[in-house]
FILONU-310727 format. One record per residue (C-alpha): residue number from 1; y, z, x; residue in one letter; chain. Coordinates in steps of 0.05 Angstrom, whole numbers. Layout:
{node NUM {Y Z X} 'a' 'A'}
...
***
This chain:
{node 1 {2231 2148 2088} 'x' 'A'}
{node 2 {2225 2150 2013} 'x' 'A'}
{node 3 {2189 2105 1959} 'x' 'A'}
{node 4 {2236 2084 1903} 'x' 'A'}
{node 5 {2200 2054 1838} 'x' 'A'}
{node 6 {2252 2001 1804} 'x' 'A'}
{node 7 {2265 2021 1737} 'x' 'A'}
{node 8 {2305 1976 1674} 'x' 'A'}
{node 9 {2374 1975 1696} 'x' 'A'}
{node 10 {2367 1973 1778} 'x' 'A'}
{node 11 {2399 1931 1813} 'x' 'A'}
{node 12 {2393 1933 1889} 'x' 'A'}
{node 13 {2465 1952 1898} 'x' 'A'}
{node 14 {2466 2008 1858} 'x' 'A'}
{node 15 {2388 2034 1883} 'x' 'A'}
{node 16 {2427 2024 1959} 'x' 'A'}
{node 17 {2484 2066 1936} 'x' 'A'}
{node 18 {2444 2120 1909} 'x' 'A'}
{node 19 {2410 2130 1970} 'x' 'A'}
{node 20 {2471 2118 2020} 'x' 'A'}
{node 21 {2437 2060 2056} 'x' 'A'}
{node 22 {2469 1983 2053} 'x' 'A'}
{node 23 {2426 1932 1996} 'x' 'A'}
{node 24 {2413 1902 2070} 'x' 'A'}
{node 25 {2386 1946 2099} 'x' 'A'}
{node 26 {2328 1951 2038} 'x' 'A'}
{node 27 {2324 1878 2029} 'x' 'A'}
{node 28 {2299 1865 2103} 'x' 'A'}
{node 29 {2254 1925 2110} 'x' 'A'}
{node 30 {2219 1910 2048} 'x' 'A'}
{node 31 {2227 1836 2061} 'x' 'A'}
{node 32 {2247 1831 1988} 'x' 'A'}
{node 33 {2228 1763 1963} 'x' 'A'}
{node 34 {2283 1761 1908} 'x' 'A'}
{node 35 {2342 1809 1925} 'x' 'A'}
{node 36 {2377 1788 1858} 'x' 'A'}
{node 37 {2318 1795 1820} 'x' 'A'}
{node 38 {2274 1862 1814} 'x' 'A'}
{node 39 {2215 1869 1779} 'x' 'A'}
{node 40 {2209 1933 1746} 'x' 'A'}
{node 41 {2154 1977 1761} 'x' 'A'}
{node 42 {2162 1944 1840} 'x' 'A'}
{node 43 {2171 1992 1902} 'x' 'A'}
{node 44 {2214 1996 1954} 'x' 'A'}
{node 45 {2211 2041 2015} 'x' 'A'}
{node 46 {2274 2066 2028} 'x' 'A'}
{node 47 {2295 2064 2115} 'x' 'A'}
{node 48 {2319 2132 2118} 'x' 'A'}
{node 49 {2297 2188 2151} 'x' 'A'}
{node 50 {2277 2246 2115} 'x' 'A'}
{node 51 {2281 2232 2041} 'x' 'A'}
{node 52 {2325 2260 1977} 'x' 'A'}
{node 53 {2313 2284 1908} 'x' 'A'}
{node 54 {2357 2282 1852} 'x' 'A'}
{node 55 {2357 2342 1798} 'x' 'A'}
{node 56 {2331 2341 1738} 'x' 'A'}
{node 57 {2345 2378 1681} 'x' 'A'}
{node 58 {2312 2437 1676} 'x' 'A'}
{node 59 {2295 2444 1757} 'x' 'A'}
{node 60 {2311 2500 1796} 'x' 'A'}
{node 61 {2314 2500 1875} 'x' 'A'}
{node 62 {2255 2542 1874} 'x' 'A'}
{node 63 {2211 2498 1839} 'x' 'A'}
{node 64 {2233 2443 1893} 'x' 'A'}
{node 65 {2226 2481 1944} 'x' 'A'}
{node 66 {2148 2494 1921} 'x' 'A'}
{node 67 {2142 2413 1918} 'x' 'A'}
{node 68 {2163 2392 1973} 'x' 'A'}
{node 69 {2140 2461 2012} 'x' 'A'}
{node 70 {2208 2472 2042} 'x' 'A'}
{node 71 {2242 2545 2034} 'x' 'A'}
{node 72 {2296 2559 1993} 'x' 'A'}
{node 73 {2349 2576 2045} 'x' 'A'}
{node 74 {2333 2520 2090} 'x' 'A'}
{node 75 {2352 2465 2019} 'x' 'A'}
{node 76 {2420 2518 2012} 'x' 'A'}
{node 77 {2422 2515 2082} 'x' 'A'}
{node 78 {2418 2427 2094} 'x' 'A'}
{node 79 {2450 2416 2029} 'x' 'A'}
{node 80 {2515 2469 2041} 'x' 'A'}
{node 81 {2498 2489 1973} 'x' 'A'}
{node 82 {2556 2540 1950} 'x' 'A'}
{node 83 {2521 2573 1887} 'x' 'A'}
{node 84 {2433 2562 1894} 'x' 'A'}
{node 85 {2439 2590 1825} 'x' 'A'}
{node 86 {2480 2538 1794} 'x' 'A'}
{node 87 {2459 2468 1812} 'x' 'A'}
{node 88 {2484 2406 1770} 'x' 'A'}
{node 89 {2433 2359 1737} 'x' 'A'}
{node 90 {2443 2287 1783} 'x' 'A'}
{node 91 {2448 2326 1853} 'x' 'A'}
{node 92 {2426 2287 1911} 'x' 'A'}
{node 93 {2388 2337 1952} 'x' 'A'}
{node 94 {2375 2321 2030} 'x' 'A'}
{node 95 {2291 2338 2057} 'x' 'A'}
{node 96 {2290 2340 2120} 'x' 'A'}
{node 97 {2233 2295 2159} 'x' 'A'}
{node 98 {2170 2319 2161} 'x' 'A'}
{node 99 {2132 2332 2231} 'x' 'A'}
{node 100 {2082 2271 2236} 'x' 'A'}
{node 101 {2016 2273 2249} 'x' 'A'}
{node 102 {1982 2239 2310} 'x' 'A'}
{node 103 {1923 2198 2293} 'x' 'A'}
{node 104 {1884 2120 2313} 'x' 'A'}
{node 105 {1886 2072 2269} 'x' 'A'}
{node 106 {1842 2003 2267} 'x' 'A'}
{node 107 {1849 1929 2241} 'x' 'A'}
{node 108 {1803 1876 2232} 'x' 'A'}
{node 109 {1820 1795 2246} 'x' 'A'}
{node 110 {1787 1743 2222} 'x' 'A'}
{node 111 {1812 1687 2267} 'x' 'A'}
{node 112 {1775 1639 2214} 'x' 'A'}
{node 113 {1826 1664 2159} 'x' 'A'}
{node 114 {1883 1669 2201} 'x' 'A'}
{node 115 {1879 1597 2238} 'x' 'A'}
{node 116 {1935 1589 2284} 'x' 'A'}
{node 117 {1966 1656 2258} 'x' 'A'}
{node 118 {1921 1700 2296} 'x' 'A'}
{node 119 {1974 1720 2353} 'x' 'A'}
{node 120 {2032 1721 2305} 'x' 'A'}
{node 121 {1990 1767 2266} 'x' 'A'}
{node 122 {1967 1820 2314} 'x' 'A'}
{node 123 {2041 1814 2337} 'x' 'A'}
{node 124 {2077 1835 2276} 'x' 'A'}
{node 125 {2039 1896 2271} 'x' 'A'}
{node 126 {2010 1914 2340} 'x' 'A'}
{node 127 {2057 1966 2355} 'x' 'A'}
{node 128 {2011 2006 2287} 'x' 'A'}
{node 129 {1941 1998 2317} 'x' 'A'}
{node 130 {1904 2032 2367} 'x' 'A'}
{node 131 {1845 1992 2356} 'x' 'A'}
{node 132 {1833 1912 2334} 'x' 'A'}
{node 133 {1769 1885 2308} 'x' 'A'}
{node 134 {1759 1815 2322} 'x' 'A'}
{node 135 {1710 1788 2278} 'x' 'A'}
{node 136 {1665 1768 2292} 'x' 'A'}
{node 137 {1604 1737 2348} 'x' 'A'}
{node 138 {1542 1724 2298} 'x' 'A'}
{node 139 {1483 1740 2319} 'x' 'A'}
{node 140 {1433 1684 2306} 'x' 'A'}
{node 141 {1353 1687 2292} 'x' 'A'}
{node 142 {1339 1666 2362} 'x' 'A'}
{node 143 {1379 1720 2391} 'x' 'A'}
{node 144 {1433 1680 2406} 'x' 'A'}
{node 145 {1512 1682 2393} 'x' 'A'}
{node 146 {1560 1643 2343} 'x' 'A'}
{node 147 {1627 1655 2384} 'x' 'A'}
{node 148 {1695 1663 2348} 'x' 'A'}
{node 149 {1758 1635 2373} 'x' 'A'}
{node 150 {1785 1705 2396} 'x' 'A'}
{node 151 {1828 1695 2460} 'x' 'A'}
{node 152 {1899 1686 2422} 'x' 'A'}
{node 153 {1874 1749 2383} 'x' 'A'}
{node 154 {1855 1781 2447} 'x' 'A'}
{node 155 {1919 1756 2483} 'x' 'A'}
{node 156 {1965 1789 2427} 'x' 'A'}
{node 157 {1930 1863 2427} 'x' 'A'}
{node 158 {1939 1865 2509} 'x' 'A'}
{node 159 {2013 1848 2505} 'x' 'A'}
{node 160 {2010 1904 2447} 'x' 'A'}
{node 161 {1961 1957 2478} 'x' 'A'}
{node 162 {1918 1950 2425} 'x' 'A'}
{node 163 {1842 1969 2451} 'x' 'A'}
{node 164 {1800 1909 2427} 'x' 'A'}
{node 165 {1725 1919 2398} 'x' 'A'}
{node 166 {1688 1858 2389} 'x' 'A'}
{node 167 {1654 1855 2322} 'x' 'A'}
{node 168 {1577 1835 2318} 'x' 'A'}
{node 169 {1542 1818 2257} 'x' 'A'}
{node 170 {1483 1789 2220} 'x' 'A'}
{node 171 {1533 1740 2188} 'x' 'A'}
{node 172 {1509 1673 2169} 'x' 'A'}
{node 173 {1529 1609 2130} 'x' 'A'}
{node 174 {1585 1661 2104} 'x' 'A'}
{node 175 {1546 1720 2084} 'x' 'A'}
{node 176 {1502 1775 2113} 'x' 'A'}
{node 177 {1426 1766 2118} 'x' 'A'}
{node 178 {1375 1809 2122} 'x' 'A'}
{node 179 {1333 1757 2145} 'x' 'A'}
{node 180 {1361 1762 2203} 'x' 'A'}
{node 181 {1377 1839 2219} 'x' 'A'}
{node 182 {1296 1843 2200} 'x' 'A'}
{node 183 {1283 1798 2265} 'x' 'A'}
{node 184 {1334 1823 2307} 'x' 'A'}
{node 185 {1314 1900 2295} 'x' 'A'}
{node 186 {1233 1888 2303} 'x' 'A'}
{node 187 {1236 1848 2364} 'x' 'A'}
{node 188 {1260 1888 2434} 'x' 'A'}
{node 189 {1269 1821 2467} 'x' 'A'}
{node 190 {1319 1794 2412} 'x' 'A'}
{node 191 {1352 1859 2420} 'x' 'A'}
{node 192 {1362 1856 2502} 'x' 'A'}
{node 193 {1379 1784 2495} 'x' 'A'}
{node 194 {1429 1800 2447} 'x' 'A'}
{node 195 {1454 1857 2485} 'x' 'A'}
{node 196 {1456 1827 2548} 'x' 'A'}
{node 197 {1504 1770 2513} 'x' 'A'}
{node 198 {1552 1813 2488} 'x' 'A'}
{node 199 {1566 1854 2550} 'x' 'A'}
{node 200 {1566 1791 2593} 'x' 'A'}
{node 201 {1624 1763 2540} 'x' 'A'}
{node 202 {1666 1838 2538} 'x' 'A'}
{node 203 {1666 1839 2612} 'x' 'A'}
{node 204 {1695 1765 2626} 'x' 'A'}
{node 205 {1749 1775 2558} 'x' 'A'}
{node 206 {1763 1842 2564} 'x' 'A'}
{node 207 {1741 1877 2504} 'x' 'A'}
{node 208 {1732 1951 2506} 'x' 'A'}
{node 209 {1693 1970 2456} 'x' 'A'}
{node 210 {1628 1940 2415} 'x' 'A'}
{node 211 {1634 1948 2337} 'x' 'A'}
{node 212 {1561 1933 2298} 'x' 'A'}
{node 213 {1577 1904 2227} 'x' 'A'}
{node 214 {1504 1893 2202} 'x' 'A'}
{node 215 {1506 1896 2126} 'x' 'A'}
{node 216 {1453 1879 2066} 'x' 'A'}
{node 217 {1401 1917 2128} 'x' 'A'}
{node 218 {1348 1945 2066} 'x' 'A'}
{node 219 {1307 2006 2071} 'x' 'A'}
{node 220 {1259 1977 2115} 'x' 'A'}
{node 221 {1304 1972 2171} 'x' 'A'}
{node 222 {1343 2047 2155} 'x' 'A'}
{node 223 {1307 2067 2225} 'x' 'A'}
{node 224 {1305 2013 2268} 'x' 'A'}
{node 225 {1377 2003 2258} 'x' 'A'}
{node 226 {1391 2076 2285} 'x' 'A'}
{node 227 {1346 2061 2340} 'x' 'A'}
{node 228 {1387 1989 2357} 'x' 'A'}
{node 229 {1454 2027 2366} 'x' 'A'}
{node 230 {1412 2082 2409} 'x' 'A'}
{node 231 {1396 2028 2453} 'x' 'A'}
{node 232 {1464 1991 2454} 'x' 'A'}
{node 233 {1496 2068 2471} 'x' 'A'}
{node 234 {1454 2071 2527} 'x' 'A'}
{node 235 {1481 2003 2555} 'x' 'A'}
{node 236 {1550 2010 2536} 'x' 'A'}
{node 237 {1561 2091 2551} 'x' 'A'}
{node 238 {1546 2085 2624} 'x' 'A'}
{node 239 {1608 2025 2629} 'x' 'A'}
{node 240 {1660 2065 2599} 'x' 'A'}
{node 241 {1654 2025 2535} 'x' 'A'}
{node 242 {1666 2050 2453} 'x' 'A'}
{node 243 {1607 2038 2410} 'x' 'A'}
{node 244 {1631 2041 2333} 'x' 'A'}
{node 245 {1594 2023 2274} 'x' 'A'}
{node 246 {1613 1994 2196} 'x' 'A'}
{node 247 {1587 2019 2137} 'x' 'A'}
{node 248 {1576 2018 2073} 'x' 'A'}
{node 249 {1620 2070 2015} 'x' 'A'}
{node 250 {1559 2115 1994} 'x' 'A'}
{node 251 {1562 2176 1957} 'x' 'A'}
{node 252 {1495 2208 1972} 'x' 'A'}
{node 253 {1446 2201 2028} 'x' 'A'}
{node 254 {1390 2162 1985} 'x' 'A'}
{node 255 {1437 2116 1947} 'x' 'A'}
{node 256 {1397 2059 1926} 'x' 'A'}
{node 257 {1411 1976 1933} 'x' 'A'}
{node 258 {1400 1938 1994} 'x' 'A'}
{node 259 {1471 1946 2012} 'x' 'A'}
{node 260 {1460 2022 2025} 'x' 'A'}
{node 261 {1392 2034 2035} 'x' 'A'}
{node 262 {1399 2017 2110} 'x' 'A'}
{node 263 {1456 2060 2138} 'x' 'A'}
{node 264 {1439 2123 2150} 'x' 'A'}
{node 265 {1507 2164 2154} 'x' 'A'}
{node 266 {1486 2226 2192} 'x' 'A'}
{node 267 {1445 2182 2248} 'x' 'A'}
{node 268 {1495 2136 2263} 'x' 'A'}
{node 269 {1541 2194 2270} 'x' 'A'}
{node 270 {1502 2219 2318} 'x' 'A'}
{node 271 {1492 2149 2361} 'x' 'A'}
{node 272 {1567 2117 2355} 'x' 'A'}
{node 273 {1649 2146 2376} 'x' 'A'}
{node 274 {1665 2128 2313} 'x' 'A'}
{node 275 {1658 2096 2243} 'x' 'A'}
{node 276 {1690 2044 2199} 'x' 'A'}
{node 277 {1671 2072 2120} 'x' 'A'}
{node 278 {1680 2000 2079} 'x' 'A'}
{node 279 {1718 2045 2019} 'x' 'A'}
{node 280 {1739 1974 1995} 'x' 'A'}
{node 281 {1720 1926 1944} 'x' 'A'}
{node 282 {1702 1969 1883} 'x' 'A'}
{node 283 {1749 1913 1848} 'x' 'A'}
{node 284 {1721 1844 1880} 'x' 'A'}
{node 285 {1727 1777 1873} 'x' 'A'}
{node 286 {1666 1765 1831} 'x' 'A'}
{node 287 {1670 1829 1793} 'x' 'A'}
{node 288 {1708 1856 1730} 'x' 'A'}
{node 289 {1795 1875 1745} 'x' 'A'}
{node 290 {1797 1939 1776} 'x' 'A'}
{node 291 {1831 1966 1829} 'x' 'A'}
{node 292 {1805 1950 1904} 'x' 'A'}
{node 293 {1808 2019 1931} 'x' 'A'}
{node 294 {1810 2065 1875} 'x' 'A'}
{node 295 {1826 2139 1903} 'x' 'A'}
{node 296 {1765 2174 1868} 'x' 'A'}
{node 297 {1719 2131 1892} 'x' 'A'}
{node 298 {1748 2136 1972} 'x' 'A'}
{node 299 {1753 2208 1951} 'x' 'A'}
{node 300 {1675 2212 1936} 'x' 'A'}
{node 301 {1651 2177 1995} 'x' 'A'}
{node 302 {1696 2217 2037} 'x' 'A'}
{node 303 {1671 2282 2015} 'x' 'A'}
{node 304 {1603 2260 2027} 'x' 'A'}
{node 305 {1618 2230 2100} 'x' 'A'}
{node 306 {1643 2292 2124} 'x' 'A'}
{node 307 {1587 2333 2107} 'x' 'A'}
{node 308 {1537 2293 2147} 'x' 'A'}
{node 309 {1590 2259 2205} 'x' 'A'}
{node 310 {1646 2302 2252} 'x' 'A'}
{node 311 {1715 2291 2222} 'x' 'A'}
{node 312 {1742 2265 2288} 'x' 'A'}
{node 313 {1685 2205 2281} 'x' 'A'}
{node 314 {1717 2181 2221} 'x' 'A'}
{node 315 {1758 2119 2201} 'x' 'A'}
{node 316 {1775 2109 2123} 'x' 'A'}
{node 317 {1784 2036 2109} 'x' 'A'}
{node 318 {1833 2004 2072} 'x' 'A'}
{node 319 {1854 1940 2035} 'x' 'A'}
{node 320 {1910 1893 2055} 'x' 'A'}
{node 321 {1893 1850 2004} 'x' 'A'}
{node 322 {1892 1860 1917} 'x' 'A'}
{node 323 {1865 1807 1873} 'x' 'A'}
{node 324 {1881 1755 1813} 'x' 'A'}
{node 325 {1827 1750 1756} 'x' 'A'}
{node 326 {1834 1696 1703} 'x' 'A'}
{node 327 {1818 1719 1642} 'x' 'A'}
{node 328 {1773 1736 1596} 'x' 'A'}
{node 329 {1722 1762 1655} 'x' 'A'}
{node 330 {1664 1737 1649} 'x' 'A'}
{node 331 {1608 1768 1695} 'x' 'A'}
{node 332 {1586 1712 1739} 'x' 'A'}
{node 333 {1633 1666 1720} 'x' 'A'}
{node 334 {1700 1639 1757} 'x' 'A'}
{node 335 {1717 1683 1818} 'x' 'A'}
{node 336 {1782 1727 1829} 'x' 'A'}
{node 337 {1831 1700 1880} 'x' 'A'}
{node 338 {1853 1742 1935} 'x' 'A'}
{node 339 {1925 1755 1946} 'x' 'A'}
{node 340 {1981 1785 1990} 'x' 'A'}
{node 341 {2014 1851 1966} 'x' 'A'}
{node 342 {2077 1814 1971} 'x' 'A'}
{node 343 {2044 1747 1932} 'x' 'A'}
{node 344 {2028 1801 1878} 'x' 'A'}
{node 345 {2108 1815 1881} 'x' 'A'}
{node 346 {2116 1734 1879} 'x' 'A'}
{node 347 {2068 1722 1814} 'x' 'A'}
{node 348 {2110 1790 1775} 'x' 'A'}
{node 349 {2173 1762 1791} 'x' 'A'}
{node 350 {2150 1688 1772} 'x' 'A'}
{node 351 {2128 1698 1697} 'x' 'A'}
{node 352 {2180 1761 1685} 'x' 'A'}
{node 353 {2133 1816 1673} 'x' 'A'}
{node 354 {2135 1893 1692} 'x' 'A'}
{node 355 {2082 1930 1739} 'x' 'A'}
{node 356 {2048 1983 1714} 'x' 'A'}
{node 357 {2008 2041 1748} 'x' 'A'}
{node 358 {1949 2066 1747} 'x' 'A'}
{node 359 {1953 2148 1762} 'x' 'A'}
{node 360 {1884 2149 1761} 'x' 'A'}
{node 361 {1863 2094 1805} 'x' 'A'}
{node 362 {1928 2097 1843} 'x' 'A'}
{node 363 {1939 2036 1845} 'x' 'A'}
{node 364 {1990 1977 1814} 'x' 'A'}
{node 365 {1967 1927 1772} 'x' 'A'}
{node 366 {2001 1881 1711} 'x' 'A'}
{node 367 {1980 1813 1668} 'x' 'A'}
{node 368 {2015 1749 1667} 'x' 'A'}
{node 369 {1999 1678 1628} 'x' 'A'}
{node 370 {2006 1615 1670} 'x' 'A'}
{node 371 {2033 1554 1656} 'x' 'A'}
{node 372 {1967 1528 1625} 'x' 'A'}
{node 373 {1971 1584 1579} 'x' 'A'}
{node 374 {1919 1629 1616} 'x' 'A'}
{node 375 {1917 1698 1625} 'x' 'A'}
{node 376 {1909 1737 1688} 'x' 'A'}
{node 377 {1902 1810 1707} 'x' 'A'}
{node 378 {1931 1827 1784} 'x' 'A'}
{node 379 {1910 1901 1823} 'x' 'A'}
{node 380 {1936 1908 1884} 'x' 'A'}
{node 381 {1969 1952 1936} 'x' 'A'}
{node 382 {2040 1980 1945} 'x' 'A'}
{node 383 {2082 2035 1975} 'x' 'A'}
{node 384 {2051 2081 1923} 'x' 'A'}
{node 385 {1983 2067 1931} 'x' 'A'}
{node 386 {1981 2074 2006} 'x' 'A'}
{node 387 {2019 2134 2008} 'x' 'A'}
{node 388 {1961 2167 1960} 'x' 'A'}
{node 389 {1910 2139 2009} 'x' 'A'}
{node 390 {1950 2163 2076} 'x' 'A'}
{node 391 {1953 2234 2039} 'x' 'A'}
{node 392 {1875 2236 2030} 'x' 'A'}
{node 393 {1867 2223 2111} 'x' 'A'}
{node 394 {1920 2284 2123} 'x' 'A'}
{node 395 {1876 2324 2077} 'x' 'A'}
{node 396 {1806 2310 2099} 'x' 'A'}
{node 397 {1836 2318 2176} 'x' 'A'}
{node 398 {1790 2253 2199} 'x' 'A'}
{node 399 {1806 2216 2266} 'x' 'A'}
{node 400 {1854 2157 2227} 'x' 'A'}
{node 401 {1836 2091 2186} 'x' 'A'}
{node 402 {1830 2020 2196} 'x' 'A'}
{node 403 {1853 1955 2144} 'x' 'A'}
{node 404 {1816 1895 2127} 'x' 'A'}
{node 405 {1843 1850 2144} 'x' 'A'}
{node 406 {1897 1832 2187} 'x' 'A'}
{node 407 {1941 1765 2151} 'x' 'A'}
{node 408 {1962 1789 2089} 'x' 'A'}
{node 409 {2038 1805 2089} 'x' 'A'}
{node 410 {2053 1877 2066} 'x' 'A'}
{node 411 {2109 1899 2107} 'x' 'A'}
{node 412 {2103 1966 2060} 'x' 'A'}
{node 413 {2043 1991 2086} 'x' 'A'}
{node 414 {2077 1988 2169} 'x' 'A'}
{node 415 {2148 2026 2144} 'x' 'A'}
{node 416 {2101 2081 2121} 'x' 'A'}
{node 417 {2049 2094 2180} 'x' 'A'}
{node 418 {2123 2097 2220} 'x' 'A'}
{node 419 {2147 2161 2170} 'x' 'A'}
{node 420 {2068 2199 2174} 'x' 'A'}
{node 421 {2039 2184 2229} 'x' 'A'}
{node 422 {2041 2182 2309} 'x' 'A'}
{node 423 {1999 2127 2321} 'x' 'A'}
{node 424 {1956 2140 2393} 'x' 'A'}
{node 425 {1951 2084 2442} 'x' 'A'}
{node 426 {1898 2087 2494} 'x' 'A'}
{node 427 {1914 2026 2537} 'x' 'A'}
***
């Protein structure tokens, strides 16, 4: 497959003939919402296999062939080019597909957000994940559990063999205390009783796997946290259960703020199969217009992960989601809304203005003014953006990633783990 950037003057006909595909074809794999109307600066991924390039002036085969690492003889050799030395500027030259790489991917439901969408939503995208999060059973100050409604989640990743972890947290009122990971993690009989929930719940539903998302844990409870999942290993090791663990983007081991403080990378490592890294929400709702994910920021926390966790223990998160600040930003004032990829496409399209890119970031954004004469500021995700983020997992070699969250229509993002990766199933 190939990602085409619309530029002044495209039209979906001509992009289709360029590439030797039908306007079809592109419309329903990008589930364009406007076939008759592109926005420039939008992406497309184009359903072919392999990919071409077109010459430019003043390229040579040999400096294609050290772009796209592919010899010399074997673009003569696809292409039937008569004279390598004599190439005309416009050329359509074939690449041949890539070998993919095998790797486990992860996604996170919310059957709160999702409602009644929760099946249709693991089902549009099952055949992608090796893993689904369903989040998540709260874990109360007496030790008790806030149940989600997770059987139509659960229902859809059987039918897709898609493993499912159920997601436990120190969520409450809709946000994380550490109130109550402080009571949880100093009292062994909270602990057992919580434990002793959960596995009674995964073994009548059929989960396979326990994921711990306690955030906002402090300093104080950096240990006892580590010492929690020891326990819960010991209780879920010996039933053939995964034991996986969320945490927060940090750069360095002693990064300060309450958020960090309490999740000790290299320990957890050591305790869990595997970890969800949060490398999401640098841009957020309630802060100033910046890109979600940016890719030096993943890039940082990344470096720093591997050096204290094994590769194959490592998930990279990602966003499904961008967001939509009114403007001027003012810090603690109105909060962003959160929006679809394709609703991003929607709003562009709407109020007829171009996207823009951020080569830094990686990452699309633009501005529009509403109809009440306000001005906004949109970052989000598109084919371009996730293709920088799926060549940072190929490069650090980690065991896959994982998307919040599951709902958000970006039909993009799916075309694209089909062209670089073999995704494993394991039921």
């Amino acid at each position: 497959m190939q990602i085409h950037v619309v530029k002044s003057g495209d039209t979906l006909s001509k992009v289709a003939r360029d590439y030797g595909i039908s306007a079809q074809e592109i419309a329903d794999a990008n589930q364009i919402p406007n076939p008759n109307r592109l926005v420039v600066g939008q992406t497309f991924v184009i359903p072919i296999t392999g990919r071409y390039h077109f010459i430019q002036p003043g390229e040579s085969l040999w400096l294609i062939s050290r772009r796209y690492n592919v010899s010399v003889a074997e673009l003569v050799r696809i292409n039937k080019i008569p004279d390598p030395n004599n190439i005309p500027v416009g050329l359509r030259l074939y690449l041949s597909q890539k070998p993919k790489q095998p790797i486990e991917t992860n996604a996170y439901i919310d059957p709160r957000m999702t409602r009644g969408r929760s099946a249709e939503a693991v089902d549009k995208v099952g055949e992608h994940l090796t893993y689904l999060a369903i989040f998540t059973y709260a874990v109360n100050r007496d030790g008790n559990l806030t149940p989600v409604e997770d059987q139509p989640s659960l229902n859809a990743a059987f039918k897709d063999r898609v493993l499912p972890l159920l997601v436990l947290t120190n969520f409450e009122e809709g946000q994380f205390s550490t109130e109550i990971a402080t009571a949880i993690l100093t009292s062994e009989a909270l602990q057992d009783r919580v434990l002793n929930q959960v596995l009674q719940i995964m073994n009548e539903k059929g989960y396979r796997g326990l994921d711990f998302d306690f955030e906002y844990l402090g300093a104080e409870n950096r240990v006892r946290y580590v010492r929690f999942l020891q326990k819960a290993r010991q209780l879920l090791k010996s039933r053939g259960y995964y034991i996986s663990a969320a945490l927060a983007p940090k750069y360095r081991a002693e990064q300060r703020g309450v958020l960090y403080e309490g999740h000790d990378y290299k320990a957890i490592g050591q305790v869990v199969d595997f970890i969800f890294f949060m490398t999401y929400e640098w841009g957020w709702s309630g802060g100033k217009p910046m890109a979600v994910s940016p890719l030096p920021q993943m890039r940082n926390v990344m470096q720093y992960a591997v050096s204290v966790v094994p590769k194959e223990k490592i998930m990279m998160g990602m966003p499904l989601y961008g967001y939509d600040w009114t403007l001027p930003y003012v810090a603690g004032g109105k909060f962003a809304k959160s929006i679809s990829p394709q609703r991003a496409l929607e709003l562009a399209l709407r109020y007829g203005v171009s996207i823009n890119y951020d080569k830094v970031s990686q990452a699309p954004w633009f501005r529009y003014t509403d109809e009440e004469g306000k001005q906004h500021e949109v970052w989000f995700e598109d084919a371009r953006s996730m293709q920088a983020k799926f060549d940072l997992v190929k490069e650090l070699g980690i065991r896959g990633f994982y998307y919040w969250v599951l709902g958000n229509d970006f039909p993009q993002n799916w075309l694209l783990i089909e062209d670089n990766f073999v995704v494993r199933k394991l039921m």
